[in-house]
C-alpha positions in Angstrom: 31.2 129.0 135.0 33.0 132.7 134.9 31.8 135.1 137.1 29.4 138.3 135.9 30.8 141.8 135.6 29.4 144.3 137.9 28.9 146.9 136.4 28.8 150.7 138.8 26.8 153.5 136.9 28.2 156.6 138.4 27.8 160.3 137.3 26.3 163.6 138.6 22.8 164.3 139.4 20.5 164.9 136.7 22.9 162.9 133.8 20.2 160.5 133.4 21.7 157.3 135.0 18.3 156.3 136.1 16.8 156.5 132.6 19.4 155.2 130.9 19.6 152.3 132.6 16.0 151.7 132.9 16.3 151.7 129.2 19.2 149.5 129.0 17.3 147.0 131.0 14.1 147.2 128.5 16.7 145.7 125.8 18.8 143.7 127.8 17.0 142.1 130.3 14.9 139.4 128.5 18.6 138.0 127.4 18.6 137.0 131.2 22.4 137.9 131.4 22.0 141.3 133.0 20.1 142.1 136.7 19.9 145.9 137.9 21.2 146.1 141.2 17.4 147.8 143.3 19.0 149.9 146.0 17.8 149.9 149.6 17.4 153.9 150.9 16.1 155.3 153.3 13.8 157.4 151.5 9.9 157.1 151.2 8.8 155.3 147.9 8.5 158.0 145.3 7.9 158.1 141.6 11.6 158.9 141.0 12.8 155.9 142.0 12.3 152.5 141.9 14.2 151.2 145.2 13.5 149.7 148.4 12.1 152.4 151.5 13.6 151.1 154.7 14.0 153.1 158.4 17.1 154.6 159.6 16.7 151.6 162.3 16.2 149.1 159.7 19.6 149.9 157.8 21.9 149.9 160.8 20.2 145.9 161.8 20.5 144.7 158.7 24.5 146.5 157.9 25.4 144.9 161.4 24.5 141.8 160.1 26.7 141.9 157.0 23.7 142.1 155.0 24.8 145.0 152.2 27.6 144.1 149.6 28.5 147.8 149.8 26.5 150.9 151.5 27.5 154.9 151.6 26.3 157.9 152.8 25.1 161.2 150.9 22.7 163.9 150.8 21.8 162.9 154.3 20.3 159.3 153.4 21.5 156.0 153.5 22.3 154.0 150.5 23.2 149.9 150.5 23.5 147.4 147.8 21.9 144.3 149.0 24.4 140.9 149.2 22.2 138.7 147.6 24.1 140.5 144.6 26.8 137.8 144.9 24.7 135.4 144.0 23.8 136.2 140.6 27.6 137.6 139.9 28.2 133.4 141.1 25.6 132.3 139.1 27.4 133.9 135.5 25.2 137.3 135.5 25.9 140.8 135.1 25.3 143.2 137.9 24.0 147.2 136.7 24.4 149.6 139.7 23.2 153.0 140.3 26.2 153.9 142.3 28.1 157.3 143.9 31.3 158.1 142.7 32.8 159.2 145.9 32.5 155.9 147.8 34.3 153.4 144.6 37.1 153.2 146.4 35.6 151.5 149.4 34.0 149.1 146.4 37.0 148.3 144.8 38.0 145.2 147.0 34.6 144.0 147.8 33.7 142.7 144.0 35.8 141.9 140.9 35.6 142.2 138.2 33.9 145.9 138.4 33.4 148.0 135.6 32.8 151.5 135.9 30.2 153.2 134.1 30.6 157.0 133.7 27.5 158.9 132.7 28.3 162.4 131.1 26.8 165.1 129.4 27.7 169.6 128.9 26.7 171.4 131.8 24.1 173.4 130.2 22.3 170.5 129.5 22.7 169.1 132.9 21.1 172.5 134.5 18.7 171.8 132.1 17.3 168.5 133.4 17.6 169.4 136.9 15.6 172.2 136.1 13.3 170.0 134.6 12.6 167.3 136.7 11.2 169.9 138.8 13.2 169.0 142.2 15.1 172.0 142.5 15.3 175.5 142.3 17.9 177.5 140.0 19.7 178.2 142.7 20.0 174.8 143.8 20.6 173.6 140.6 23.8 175.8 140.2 24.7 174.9 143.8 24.9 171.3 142.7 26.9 172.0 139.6 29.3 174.1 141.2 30.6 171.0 143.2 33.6 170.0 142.7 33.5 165.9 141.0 35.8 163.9 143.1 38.2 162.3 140.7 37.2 158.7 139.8 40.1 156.4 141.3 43.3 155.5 138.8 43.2 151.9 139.5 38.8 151.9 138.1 38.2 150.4 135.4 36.1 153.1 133.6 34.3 153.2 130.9 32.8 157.0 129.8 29.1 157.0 128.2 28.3 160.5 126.6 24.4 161.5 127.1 24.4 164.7 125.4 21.9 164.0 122.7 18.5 162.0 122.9 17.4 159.1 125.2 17.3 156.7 122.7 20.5 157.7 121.5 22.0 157.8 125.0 20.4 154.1 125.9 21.8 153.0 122.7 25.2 154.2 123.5 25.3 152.4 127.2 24.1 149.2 125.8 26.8 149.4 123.8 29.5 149.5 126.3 28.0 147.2 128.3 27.8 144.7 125.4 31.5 145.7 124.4 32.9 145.2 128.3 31.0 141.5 128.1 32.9 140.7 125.5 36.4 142.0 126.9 39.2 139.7 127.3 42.2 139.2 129.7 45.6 140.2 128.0 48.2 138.0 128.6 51.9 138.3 126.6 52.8 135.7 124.2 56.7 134.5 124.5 56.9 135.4 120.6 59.1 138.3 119.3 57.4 139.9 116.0 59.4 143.1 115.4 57.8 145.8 114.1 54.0 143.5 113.5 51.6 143.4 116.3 50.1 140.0 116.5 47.3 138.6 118.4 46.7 135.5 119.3 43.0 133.5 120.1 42.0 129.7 120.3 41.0 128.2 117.2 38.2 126.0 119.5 34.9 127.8 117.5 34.6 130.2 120.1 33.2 133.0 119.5 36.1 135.6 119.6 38.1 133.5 117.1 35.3 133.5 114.3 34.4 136.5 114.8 37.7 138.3 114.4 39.6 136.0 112.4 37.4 137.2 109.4 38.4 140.7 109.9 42.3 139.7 109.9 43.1 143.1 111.8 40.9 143.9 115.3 41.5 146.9 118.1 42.6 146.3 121.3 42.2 148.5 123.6 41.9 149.6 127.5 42.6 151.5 130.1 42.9 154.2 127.0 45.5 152.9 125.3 44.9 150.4 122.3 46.7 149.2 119.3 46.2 147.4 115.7 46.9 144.0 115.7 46.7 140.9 113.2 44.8 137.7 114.3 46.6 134.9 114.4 44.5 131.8 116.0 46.2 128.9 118.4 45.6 125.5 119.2 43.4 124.8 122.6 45.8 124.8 125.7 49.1 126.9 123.8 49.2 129.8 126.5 45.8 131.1 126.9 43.2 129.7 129.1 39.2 130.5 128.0 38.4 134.2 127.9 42.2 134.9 127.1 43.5 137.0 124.0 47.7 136.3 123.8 49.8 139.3 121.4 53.2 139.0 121.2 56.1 140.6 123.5 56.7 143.9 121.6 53.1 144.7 120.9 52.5 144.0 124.8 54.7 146.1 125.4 53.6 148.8 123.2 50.4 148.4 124.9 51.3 149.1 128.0 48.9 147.2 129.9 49.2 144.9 132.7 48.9 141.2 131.9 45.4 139.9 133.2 43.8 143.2 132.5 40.7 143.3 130.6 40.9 144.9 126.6 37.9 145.4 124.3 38.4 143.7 120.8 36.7 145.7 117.9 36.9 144.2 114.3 38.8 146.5 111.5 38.1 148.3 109.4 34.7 149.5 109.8 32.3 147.8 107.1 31.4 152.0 105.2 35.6 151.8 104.7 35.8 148.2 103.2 32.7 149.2 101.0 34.8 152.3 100.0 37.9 150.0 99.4 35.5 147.8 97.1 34.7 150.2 95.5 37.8 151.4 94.3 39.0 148.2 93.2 35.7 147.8 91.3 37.1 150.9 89.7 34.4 153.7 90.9 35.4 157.0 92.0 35.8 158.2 95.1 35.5 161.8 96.7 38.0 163.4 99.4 36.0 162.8 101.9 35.6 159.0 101.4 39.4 158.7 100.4 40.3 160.8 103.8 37.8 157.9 105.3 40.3 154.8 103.4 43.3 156.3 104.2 42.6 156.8 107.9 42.1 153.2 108.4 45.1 152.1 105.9 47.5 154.0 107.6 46.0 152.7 111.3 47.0 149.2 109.8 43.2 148.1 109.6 43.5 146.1 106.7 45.5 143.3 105.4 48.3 144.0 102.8 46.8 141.8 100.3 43.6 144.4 99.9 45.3 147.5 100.6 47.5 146.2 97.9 45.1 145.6 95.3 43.5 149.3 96.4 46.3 151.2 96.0 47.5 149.4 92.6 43.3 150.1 91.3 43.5 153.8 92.8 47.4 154.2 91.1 46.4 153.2 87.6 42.8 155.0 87.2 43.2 158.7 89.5 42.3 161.3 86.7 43.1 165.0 87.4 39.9 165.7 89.5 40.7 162.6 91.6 44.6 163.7 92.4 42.9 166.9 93.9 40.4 164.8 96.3 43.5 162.5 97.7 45.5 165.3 98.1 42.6 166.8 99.7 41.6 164.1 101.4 45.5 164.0 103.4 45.2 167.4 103.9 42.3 166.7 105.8 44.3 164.2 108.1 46.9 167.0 109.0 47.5 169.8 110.7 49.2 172.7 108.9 52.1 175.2 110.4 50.9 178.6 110.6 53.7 180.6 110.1 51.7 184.3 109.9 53.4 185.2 106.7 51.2 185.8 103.7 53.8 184.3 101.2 56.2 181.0 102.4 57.8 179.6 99.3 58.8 175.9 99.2 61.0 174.0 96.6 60.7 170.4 95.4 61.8 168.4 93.0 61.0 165.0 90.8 64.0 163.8 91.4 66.7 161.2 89.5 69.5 163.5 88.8 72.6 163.1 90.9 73.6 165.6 92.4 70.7 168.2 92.0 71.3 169.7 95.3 69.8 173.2 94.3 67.8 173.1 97.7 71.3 173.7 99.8 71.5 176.9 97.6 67.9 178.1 96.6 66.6 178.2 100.6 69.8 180.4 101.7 69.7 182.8 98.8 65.7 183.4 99.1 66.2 183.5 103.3 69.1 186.3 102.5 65.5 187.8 100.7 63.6 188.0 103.6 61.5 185.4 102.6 60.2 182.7 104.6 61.3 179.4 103.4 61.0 176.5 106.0 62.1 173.0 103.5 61.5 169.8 104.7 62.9 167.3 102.5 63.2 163.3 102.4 66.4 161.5 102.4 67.7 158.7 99.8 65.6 156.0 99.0 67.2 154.7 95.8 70.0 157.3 95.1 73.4 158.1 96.5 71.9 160.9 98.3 68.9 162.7 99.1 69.0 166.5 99.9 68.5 166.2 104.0 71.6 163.6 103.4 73.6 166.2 102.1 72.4 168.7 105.2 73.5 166.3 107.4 76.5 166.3 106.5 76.9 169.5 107.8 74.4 169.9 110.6 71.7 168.3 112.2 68.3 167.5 110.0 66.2 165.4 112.5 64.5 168.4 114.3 60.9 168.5 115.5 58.4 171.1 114.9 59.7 173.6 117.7 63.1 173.4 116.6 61.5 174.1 113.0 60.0 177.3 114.4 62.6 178.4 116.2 65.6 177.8 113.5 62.6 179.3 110.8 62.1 182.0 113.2 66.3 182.9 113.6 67.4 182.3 110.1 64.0 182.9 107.9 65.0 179.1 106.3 65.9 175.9 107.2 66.9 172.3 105.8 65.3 169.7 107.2 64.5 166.2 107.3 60.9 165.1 106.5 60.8 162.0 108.7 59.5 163.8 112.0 57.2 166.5 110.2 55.1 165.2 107.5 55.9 161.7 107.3 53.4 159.7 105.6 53.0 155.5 106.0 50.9 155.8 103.2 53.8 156.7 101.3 55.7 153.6 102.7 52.8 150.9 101.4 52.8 152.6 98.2 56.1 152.9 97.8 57.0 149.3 98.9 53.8 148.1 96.4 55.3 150.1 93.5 58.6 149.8 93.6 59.0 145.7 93.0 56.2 145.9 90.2 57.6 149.6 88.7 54.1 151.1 88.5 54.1 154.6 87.5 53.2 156.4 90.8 53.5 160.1 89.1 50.2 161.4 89.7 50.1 159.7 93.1 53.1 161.3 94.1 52.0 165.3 92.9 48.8 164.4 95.5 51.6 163.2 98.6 53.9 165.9 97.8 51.7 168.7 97.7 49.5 168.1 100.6 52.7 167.8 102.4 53.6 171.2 100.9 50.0 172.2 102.4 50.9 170.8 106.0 54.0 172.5 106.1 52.5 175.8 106.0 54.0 176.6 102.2 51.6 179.2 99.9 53.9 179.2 96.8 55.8 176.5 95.4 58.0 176.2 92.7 58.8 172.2 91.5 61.5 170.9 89.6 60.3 168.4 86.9 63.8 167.1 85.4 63.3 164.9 81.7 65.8 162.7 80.1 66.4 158.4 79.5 68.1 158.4 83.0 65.4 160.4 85.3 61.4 159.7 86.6 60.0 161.0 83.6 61.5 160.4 79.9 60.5 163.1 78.0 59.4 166.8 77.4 55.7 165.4 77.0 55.9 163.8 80.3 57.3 166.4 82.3 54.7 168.7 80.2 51.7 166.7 81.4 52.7 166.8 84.9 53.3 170.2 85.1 49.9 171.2 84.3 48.6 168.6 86.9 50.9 169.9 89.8 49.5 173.0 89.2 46.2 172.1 88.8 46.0 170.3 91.9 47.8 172.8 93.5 44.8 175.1 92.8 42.5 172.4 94.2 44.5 173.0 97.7 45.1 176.9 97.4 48.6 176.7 96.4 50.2 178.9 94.2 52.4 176.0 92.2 54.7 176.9 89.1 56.1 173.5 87.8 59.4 173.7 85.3 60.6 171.1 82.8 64.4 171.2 82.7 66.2 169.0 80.5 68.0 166.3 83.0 72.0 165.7 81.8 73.3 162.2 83.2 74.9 164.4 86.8 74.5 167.8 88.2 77.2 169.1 89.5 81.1 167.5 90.2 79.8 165.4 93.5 77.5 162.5 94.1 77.2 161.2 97.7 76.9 163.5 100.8 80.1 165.4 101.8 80.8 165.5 97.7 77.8 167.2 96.8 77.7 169.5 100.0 81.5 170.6 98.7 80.2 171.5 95.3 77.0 173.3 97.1 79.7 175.5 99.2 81.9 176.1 95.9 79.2 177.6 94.6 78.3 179.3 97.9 81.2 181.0 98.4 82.0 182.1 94.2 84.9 179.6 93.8 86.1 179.9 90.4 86.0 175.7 90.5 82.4 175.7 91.4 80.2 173.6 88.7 78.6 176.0 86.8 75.7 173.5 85.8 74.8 173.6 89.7 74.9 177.1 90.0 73.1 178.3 87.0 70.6 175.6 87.4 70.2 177.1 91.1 69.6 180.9 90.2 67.1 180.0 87.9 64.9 178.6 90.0 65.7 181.2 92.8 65.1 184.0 90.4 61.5 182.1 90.3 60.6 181.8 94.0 61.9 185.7 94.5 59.6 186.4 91.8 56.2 185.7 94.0 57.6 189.0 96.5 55.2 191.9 94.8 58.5 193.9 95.4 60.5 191.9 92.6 57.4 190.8 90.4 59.3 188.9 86.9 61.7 186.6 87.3 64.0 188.9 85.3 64.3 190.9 88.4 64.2 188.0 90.6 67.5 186.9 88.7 69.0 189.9 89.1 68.2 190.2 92.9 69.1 186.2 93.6 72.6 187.1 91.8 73.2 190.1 94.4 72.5 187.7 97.0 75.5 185.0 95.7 77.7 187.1 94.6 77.8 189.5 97.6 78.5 186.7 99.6 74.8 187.0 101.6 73.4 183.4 100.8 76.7 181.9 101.9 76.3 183.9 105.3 72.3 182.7 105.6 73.3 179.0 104.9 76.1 179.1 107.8 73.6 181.0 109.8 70.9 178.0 109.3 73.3 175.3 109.7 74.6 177.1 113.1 70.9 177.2 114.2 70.2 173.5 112.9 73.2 172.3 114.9 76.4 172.3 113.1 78.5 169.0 113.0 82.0 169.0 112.7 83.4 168.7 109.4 83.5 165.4 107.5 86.1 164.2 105.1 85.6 162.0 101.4 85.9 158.5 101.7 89.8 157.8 102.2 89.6 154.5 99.9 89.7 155.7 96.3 89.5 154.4 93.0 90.0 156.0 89.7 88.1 154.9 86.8 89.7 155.5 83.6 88.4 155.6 79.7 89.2 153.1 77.9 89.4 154.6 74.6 89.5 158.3 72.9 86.3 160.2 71.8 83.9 162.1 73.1 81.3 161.7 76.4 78.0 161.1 75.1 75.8 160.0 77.9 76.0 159.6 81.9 74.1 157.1 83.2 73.2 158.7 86.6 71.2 155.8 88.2 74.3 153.5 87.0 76.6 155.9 89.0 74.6 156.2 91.6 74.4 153.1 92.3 78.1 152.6 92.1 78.0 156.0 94.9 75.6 153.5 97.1 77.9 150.5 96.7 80.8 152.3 98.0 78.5 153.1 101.3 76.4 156.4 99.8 74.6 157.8 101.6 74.8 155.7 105.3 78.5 156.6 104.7 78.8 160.4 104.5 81.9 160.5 102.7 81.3 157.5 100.5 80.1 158.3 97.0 81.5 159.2 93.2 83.7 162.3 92.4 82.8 163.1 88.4 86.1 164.4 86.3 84.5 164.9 83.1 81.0 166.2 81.7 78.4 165.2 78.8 80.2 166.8 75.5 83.8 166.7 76.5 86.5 165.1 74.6 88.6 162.0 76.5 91.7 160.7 75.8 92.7 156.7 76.4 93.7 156.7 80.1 92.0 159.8 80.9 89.7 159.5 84.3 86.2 159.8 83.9 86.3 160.0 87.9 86.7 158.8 91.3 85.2 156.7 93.6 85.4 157.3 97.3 84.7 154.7 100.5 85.5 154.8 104.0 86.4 150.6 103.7 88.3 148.6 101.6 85.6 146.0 101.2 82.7 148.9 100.1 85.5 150.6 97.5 86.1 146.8 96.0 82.3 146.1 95.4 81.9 149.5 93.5 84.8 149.0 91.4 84.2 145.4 90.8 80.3 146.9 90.3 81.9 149.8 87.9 84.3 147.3 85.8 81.1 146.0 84.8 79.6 149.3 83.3 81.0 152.4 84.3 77.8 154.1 83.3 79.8 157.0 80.7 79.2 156.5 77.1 81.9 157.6 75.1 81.6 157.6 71.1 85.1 157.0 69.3 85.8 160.3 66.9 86.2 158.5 63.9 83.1 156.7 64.3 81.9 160.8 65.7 83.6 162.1 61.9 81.7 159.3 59.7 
């Protein structure tokens, strides 16, 4: 038969231990597994305190004779816990012991397993009951308070009971962790490697930790304050765990943190008011921010299985109306802090995405810094392109920086460029994406709710978005791009955000560049007024700098914000604020394009019709875009201009021969430009 826990209520005079326990007892003690521990003092009898009166005399004979498991000493009186107590710990029951704090050491080795109990509560409440228990004085009551609480020892195995609130609340509360400690289990590491997964394991015998948590798929572990998420997985009798065992495997044990044989709590996950949420959804009900901020907290603490948070997300994707992208963008702004940068206007950028190339961000930020306006811009990297803008940047500097380094290069430069990974990352925005992505669900109006609460977190007040249209792009038409720029800005006003969405008409490529150091050329062509500079780029960029200059009451229309963001450029001030931020950011020494090349050639005369960006992107990302840096796609002609046969359409760049083979073999079988004969162009 295991042996009981002994349990050691401590905590400071006047908490309530005795009540609380007494209480405890009312509940547990017809379940026969629990006996409270009846002190031996030598005190009188009194109505305070049910325990046994003994002499001074009396307690020396009987600790001579070995006949206390543990005894101490405080407010001049004796205190001893009888040794009979073994007995019932033997006999499978659970010890509860009003204790003192200052003598668990001494306890430590006498009993085990021991559990410590910590009774707490404000100190204005526990002056209160003092007060009211009619012992003490004021001034003694303060005198007590004012004593310092001798730390509890690291080694304890504690467990903290708040008793702020009413008794029946507060006996509620400890019967709860006394019930949770019962059903603790001893961690032990499972020889199984599961990468990034925590798994853990229990025996399939019908015990009842296996039915109990198997249901749930996902349960808590925690202890010693530390705890992780882990799947259930359940074993044969025998396989590495003995009874009263749980096994997780050797990452998650080590993630943990905990020492094998040390006892964890098990909670099912999630808690039932989230899976009747989830239900819910799926049953296609709405939900507000507040019980989406509820979902999402336990989705992205990996409480649920992927199958439902699958079927959630693909219900919640298809049905959000307008009013419901405001409550989840809500709702994750309510699961984030947000940057106070003590500027009443700080402008952010963002856009849709699907146009290679588009790296107006590299120019925009410097050119609106030059200003004098704040413009910290976190942005993500590729997921499906050639590049994404904090690619490009890190081509030139460093993009990984944490909040500090944020401030700090926001506070020297007035911008900066970075990446979103260790800011506002999201693992909600992984599930979705990974749901989306193989069944190509629209995740639009999802997406307007992730990027602007992460506009919110970052601290932004005025955001500008970029909503490109066209066959090769995220949204196909004027319509489209239409629709979403009224909900950006709607839910923008749902968060406080001043948001001015523009539609711009997407060509196949932006710019001369795709991949990193090619696109980060054609950003400093235009940086520094080179006559070669792609003038697409660089109109493309004052136009929506002209916007964001427009929110300073100083400059007002976006007329004068033109005029003022073309000062900036051509004076050669936005090329001095983007060396300044990428000196700040941490400036990498210069990279080269790929030196494996490949030109691609037309094949007949006529005119260039169409660009197939996500074709030549991908041909950028076979020839190592955007791991490789100076991998990627170097365009030599644009949509409208005339080709002759043998004339290159452009070249492809990789740092190895094997990458530059599988985008050429990759581009012999479409080369993604369109190009219409001229006689078939004159008929």
């Amino acid at each position: 038969m295991p042996s009981g826990l002994f349990f050691f209520v401590v905590g400071a005079s006047g908490v309530g231990k005795d009540t609380l326990i007494a209480g405890a007892m009312d509940q547990l003690g017809s379940t026969h597994r629990y006996v409270q521990a009846r002190l031996v003092i030598t005190r009188p009898a009194g109505p305070h305190e049910d325990h046994e009166p003994i002499s001074a005399g009396e307690f020396a004979r009987r600790q001579s004779a070995g006949l206390f498991l543990h005894s101490w000493d405080a407010h001049g009186l004796q205190y001893g816990l009888p040794e009979e107590l073994h007995e019932h710990l033997a006999a499978g029951q659970n010890i509860i012991a009003n204790g003192s704090r200052a003598t668990l050491s001494s306890l430590l080795g006498k009993v085990s397993p021991l559990v410590v109990i910590e009774i707490a509560a404000r100190g204005d409440i526990l002056k209160r009951r003092i007060l009211d228990r009619g012992w003490e004085t004021v001034a003694e009551a303060e005198a007590q308070l004012a004593v310092e609480v001798a730390p509890l020892p690291p080694e304890a195995d504690v467990i903290t009971v708040m008793n702020n609130t009413s008794v029946q609340e507060g006996i509620a509360a400890l019967v709860n962790a006394l019930e949770t400690a019962l059903s603790r289990m001893a961690l032990r590491r499972i020889p199984i490697r599961a990468g990034r997964a925590n798994i853990a394991y229990l025996q399939s015998n019908g015990t009842d930790a296996a039915s109990t948590y198997l249901d749930g798929n996902r349960i808590d572990i925690s202890g010693h304050g530390r705890s992780i998420r882990a799947r259930v997985n359940t074993v044969d009798p025998g396989w590495h765990l003995s009874p009263g065992e749980i096994g997780i495997s050797s990452e998650a044990f080590d993630r943990l943190g905990i020492a094998a044989g040390s006892l964890v709590a098990l909670q099912r996950m999630p808690s039932p008011s989230s899976r009747r949420l989830l239900r819910r959804k799926i049953d296609g009900e709405k939900l507000d921010a507040k019980e989406y901020a509820t979902l999402f907290r336990d989705i992205a603490e990996d409480r649920y299985p992927e199958s439902e948070v699958a079927a959630f997300l693909v219900a919640t994707i298809q049905t959000l109306d307008d009013d419901e992208v405001v409550a989840v963008a809500q709702a994750r702004c309510s699961l984030t802090p947000r940057i106070d940068w003590g500027a009443p206007i700080v402008v952010d950028k963002h856009s849709l995405g699907g146009v290679p190339g588009n790296r107006l961000t590299l120019i925009v930020v410097p050119i609106v810094a030059a200003h004098g306006m704040l413009m910290p811009k976190t942005s993500s990297r590729a997921i499906t392109s050639a590049s994404g803008t904090a690619d490009v940047m890190e081509a030139a500097c460093r993009v990984d920086l944490d909040a500090a380094e944020v401030q700090r290069v926001v506070g020297h430069a007035g911008g900066c460029i970075v990446w979103n990974g260790r800011l506002n990352y999201s693992p909600l925005d992984d599930i979705v994406n990974d749901i989306t992505r193989p069944l190509e669900l629209n995740s639009n109006r999802w997406s307007v709710a992730s990027i602007l609460s992460k506009k919110w977190a970052a601290g932004s007040t005025h955001v500008v978005v970029d909503l490109p249209y066209g066959p090769h792009t995220k949204l196909r038409n004027f319509q489209e791009a239409r629709e979403l720029e009224q909900l950006f800005e709607h839910v923008g006003e749902g968060l406080g955000l001043s948001v001015h969405a523009l539609a711009s008409a997407a060509p196949g490529a932006i710019g001369r560049g795709i991949g990193p150091v090619l696109e980060l050329r054609d950003v400093r062509l235009v940086l520094s007024n080179n006559p070669a500079a792609p003038q697409d780029l660089r109109e493309k960029s004052l136009r929506f700098a002209a916007k964001i200059l427009s929110f300073d009451p100083d400059i007002g229309t976006e007329a004068a914000g033109r005029l003022r963001a073309e000062h900036l450029l051509t004076s050669y001030a936005a090329m001095r604020r983007f060396e300044a931020i990428v000196d700040a950011q941490g400036r990498r020494d210069p990279l080269l394009p790929g030196t494996f090349t490949e030109t691609v050639w037309a094949k007949q005369v006529g005119c260039v019709t169409e660009i197939d960006g996500w074709r030549v992107a991908g041909i950028a990302r076979r020839a190592g875009a955007p791991s490789d840096k100076g991998a990627g796609i170097d365009l030599a002609v644009r949509a409208g201009e005339p080709v002759t046969r043998g004339m290159a359409l452009y070249t492809i760049h990789a740092s190895t021969k094997a990458d530059l083979d599988a985008a050429r073999q990759l581009a012999a079988e479409d080369d993604g430009i369109t190009i219409t004969e001229v006689a078939m162009m004159t008929a």
